[in-house]
N, CA and C atoms as a LAMMPS dump frame, in Angstrom:
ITEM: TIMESTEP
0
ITEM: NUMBER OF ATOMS
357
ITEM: BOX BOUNDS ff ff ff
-5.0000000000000000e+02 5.0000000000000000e+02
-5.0000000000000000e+02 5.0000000000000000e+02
-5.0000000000000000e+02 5.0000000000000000e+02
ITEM: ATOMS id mol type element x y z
1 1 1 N 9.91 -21.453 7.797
2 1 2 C 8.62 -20.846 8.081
3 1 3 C 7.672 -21.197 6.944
4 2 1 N 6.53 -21.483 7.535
5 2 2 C 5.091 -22.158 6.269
6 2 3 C 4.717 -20.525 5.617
7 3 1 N 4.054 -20.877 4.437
8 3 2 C 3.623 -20.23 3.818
9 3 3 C 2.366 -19.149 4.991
10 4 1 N 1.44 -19.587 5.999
11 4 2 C 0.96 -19.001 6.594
12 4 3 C 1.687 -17.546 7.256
13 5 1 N 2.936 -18.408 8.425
14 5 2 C 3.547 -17.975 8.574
15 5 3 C 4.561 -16.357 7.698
16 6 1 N 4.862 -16.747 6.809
17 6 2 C 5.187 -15.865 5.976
18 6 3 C 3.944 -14.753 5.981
19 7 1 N 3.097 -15.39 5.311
20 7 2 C 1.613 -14.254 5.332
21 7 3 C 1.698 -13.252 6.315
22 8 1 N 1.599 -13.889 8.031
23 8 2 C 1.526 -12.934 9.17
24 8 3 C 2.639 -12.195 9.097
25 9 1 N 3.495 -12.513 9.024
26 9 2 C 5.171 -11.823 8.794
27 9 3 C 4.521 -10.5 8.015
28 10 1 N 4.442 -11.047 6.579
29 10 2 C 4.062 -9.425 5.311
30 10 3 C 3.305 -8.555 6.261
31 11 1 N 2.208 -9.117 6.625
32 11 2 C 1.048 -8.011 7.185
33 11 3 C 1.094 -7.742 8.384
34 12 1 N 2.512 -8.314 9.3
35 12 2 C 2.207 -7.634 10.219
36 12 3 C 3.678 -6.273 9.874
37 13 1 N 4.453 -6.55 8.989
38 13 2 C 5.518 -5.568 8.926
39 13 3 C 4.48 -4.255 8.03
40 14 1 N 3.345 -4.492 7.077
41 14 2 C 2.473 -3.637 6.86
42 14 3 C 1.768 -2.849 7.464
43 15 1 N 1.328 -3.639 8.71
44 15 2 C 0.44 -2.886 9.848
45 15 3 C 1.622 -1.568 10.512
46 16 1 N 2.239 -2.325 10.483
47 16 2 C 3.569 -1.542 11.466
48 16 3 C 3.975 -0.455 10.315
49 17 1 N 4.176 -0.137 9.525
50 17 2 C 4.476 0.553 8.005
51 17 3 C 3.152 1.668 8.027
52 18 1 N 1.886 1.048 8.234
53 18 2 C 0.568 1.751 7.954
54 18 3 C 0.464 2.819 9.412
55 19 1 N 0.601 1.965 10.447
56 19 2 C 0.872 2.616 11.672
57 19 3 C 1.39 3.834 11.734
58 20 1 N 3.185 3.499 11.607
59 20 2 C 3.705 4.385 11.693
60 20 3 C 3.942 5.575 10.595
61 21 1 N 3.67 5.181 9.655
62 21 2 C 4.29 6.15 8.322
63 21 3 C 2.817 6.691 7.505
64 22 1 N 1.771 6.125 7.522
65 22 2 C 0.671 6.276 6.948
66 22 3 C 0.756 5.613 5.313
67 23 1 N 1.972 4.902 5.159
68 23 2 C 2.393 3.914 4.061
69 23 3 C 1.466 3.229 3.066
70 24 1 N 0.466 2.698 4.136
71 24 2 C -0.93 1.545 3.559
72 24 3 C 0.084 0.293 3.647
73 25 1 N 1.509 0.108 3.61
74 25 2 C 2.093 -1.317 3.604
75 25 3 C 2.06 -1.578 1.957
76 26 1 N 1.999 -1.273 1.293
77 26 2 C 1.95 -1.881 -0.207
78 26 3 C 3.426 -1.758 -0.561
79 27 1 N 4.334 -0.634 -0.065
80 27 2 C 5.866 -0.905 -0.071
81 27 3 C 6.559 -1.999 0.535
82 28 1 N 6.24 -2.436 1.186
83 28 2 C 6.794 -3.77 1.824
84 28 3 C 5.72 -5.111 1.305
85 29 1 N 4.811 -4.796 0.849
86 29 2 C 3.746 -6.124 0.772
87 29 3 C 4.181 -6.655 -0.72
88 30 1 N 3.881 -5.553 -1.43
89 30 2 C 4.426 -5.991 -3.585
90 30 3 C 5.591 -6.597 -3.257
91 31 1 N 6.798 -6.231 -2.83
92 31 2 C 8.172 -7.148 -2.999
93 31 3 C 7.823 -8.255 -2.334
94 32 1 N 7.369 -8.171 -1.011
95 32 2 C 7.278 -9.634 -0.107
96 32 3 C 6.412 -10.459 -1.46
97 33 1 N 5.145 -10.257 -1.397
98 33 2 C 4.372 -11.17 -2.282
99 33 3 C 5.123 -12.122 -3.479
100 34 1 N 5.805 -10.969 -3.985
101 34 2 C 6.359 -11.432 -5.376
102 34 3 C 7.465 -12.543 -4.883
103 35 1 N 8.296 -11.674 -3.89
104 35 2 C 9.595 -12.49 -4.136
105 35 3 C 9.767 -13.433 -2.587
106 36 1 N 8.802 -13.751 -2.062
107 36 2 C 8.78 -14.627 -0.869
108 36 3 C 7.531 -15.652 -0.614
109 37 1 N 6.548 -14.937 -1.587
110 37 2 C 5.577 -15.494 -1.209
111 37 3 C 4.774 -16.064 -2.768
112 38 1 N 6.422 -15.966 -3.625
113 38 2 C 6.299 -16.261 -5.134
114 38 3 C 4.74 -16.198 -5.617
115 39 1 N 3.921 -14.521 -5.311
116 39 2 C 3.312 -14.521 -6.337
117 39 3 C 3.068 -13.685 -7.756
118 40 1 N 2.326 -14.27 -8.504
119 40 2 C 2.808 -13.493 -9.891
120 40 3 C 2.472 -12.076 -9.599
121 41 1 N 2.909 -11.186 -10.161
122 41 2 C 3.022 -9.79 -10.138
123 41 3 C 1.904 -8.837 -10.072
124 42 1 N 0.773 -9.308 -10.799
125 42 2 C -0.236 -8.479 -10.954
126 42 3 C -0.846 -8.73 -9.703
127 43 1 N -0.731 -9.854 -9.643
128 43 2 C -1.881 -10.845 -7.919
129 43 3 C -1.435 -10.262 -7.075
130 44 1 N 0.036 -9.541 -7.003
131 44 2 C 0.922 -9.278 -5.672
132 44 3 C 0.237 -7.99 -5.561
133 45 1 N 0.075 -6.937 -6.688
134 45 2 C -0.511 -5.579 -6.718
135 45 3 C -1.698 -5.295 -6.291
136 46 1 N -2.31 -6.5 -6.44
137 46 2 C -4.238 -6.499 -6.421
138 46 3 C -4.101 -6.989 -4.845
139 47 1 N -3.352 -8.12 -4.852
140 47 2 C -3.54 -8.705 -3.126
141 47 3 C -3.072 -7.372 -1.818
142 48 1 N -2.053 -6.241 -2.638
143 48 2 C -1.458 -5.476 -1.746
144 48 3 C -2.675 -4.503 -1.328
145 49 1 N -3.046 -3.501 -3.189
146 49 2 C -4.889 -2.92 -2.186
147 49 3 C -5.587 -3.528 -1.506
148 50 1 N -5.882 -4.744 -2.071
149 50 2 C -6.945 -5.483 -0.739
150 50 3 C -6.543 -5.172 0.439
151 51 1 N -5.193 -5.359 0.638
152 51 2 C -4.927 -5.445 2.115
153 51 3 C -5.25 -3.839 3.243
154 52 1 N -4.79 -3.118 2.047
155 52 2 C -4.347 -1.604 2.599
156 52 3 C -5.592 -1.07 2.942
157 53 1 N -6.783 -1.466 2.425
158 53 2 C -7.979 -0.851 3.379
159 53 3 C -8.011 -1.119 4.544
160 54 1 N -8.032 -2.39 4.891
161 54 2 C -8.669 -3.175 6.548
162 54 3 C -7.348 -2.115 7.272
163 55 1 N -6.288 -2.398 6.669
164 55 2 C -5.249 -2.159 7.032
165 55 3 C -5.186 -0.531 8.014
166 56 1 N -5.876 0.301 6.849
167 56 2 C -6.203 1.799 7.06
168 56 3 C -7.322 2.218 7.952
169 57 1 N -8.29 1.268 7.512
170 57 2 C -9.687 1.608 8.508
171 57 3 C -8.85 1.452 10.421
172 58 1 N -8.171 0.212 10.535
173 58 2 C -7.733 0.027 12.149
174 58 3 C -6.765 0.646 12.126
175 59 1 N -5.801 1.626 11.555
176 59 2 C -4.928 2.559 11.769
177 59 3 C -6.018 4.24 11.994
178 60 1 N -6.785 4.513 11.542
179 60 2 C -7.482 5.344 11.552
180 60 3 C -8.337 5.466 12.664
181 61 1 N -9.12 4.133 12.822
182 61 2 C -9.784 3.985 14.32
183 61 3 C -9.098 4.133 15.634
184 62 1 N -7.851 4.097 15.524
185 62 2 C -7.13 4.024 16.547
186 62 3 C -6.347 5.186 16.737
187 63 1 N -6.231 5.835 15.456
188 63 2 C -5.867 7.739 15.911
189 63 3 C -7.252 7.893 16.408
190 64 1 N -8.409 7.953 16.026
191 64 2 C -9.531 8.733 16.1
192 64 3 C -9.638 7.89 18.092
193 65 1 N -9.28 6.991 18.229
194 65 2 C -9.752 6.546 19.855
195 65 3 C -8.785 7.758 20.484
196 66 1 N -7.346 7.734 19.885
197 66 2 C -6.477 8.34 20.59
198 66 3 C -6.755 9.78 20.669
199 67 1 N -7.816 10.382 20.025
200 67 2 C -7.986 11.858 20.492
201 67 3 C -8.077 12.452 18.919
202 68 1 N -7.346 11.558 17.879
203 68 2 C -7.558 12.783 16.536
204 68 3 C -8.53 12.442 15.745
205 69 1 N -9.001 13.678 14.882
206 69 2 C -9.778 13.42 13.853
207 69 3 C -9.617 14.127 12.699
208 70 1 N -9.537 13.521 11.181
209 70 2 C -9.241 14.514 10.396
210 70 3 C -10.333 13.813 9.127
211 71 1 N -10.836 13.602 9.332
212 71 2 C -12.264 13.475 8.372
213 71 3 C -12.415 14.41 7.902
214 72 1 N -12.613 15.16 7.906
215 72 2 C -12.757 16.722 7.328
216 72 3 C -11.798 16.924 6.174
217 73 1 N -10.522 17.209 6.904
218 73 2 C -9.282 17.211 6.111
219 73 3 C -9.314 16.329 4.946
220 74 1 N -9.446 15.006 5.068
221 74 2 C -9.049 14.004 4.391
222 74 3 C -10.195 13.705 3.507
223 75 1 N -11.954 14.113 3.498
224 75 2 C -12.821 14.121 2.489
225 75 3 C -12.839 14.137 0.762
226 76 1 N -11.918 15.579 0.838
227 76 2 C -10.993 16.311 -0.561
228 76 3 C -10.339 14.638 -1.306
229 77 1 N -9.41 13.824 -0.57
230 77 2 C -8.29 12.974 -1.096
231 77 3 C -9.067 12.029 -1.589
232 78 1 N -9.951 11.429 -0.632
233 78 2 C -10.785 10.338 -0.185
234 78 3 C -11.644 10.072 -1.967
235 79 1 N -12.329 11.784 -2.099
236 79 2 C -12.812 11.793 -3.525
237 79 3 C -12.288 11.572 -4.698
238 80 1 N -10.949 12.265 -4.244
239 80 2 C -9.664 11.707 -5.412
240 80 3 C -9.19 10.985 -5.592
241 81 1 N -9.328 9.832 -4.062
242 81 2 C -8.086 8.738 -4.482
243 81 3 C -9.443 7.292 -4.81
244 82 1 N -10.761 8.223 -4.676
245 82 2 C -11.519 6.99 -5.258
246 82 3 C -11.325 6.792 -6.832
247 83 1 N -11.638 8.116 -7.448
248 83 2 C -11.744 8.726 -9.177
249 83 3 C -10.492 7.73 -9.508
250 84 1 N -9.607 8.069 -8.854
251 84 2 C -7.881 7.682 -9.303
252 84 3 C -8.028 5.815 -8.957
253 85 1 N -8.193 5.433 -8.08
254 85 2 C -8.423 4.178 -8.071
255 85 3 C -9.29 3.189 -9.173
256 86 1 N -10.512 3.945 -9.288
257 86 2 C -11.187 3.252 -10.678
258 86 3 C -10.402 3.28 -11.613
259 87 1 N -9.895 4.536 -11.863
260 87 2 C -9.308 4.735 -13.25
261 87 3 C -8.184 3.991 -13.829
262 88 1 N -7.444 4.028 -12.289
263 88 2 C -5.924 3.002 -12.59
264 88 3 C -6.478 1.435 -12.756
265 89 1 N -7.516 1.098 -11.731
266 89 2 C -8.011 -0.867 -11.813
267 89 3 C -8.511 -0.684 -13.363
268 90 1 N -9.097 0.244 -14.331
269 90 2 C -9.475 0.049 -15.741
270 90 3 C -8.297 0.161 -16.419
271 91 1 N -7.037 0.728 -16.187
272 91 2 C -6.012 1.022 -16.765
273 91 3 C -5.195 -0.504 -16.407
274 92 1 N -5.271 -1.299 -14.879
275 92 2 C -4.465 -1.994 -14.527
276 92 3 C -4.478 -3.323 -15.431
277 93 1 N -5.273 -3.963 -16.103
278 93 2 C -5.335 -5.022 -16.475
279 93 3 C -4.552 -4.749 -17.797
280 94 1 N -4.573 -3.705 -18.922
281 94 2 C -3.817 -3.817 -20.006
282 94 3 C -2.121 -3.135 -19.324
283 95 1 N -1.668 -3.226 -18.518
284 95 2 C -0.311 -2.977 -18.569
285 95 3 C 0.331 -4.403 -18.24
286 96 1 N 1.604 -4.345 -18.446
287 96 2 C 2.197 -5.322 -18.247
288 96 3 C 2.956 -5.457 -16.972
289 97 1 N 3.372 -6.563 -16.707
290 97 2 C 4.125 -6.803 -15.29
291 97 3 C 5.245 -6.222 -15.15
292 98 1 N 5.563 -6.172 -16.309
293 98 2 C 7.823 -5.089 -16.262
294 98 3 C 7.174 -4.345 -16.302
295 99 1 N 6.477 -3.425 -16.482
296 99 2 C 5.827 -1.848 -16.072
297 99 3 C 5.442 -1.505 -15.193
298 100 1 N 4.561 -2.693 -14.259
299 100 2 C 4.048 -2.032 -12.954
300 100 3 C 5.639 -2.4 -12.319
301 101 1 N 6.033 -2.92 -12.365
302 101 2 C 7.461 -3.187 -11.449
303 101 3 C 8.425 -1.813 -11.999
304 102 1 N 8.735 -1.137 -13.437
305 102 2 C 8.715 0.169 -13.326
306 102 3 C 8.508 1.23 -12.966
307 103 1 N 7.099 1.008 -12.846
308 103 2 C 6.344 2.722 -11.926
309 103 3 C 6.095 2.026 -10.5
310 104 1 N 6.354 0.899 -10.164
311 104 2 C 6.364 1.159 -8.473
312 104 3 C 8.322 1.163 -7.971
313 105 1 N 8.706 0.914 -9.452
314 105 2 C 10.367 1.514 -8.578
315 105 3 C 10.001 2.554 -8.732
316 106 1 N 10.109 3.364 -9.882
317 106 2 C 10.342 5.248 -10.18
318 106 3 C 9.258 5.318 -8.641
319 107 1 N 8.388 4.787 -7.817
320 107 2 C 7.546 5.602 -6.973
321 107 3 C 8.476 5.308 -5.487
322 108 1 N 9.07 4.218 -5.728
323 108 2 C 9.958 4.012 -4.495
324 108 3 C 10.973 4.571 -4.398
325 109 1 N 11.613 4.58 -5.588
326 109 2 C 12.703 6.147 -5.924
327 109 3 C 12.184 7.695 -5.567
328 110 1 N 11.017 7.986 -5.668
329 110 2 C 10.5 9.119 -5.819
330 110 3 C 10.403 9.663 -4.055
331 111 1 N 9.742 8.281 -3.18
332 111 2 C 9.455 8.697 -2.362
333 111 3 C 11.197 8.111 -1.168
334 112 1 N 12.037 7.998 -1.782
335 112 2 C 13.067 7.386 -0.954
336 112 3 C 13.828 8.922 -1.009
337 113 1 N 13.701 9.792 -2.207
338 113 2 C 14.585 10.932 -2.516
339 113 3 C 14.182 11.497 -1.663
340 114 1 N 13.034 12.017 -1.617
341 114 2 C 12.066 12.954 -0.824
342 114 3 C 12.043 12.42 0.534
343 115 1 N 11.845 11.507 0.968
344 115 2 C 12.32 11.153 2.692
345 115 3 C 13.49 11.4 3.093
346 116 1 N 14.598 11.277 2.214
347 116 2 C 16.185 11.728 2.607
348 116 3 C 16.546 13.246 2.149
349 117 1 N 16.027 13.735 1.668
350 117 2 C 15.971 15.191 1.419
351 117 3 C 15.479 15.822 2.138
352 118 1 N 13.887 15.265 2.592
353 118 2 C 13.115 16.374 3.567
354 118 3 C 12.461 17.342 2.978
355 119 1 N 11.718 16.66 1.877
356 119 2 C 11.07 17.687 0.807
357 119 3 C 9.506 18.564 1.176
């Protein structure tokens, strides 16, 4: 399979991830990138947000066709996960690559406990 190929593969197992789980796909996209689509680590992190918006906006449009809406609800996060987003892209450039590959295991650990627990 071509490098294209591969591409549709990541993002469409993301879409399907974002779909069903409300994920964004960045759990399946950082490993693919890095280790299939050999790119360097930081590019894999930055290429994975890029993706997870488009990604979120047509998962969202498509509850909201299907009857739901939680705009309301979700305003509160939306404010937070902007604050938190600046803060981490000013934080992201001085960490190193064995670190973000640290805190996105401890987060894949974190959230693998808590899905098999039922927290």
């Amino acid at each position: 399979m071509g490098y294209i190929g591969k591409c549709i593969v990541a993002g469409g197992l993301a879409g399907a991830l974002n779909g069903l789980f409300g994920a964004g796909g960045g759990l399946v996209l950082v490993p693919l990138f890095i280790q299939w689509l050999k790119l360097e680590e930081k590019h894999a992190f930055a290429t994975s947000v890029a993706v997870i918006l488009p990604l979120s906006i047509v998962s969202y449009a498509l509850f909201c066709i299907q009857g739901g809406d939680v705009w309301q609800d979700a305003l509160p996060y939306l404010i937070g996960g902007v604050i938190g987003g600046f803060l981490s892209a000013k934080l992201f450039r001085n960490v190193s690559a064995v670190w973000l590959h640290r805190l996105f295991g401890i987060l894949l650990l974190y959230g693998g406990i808590k899905a098999v627990l039922l927290l």
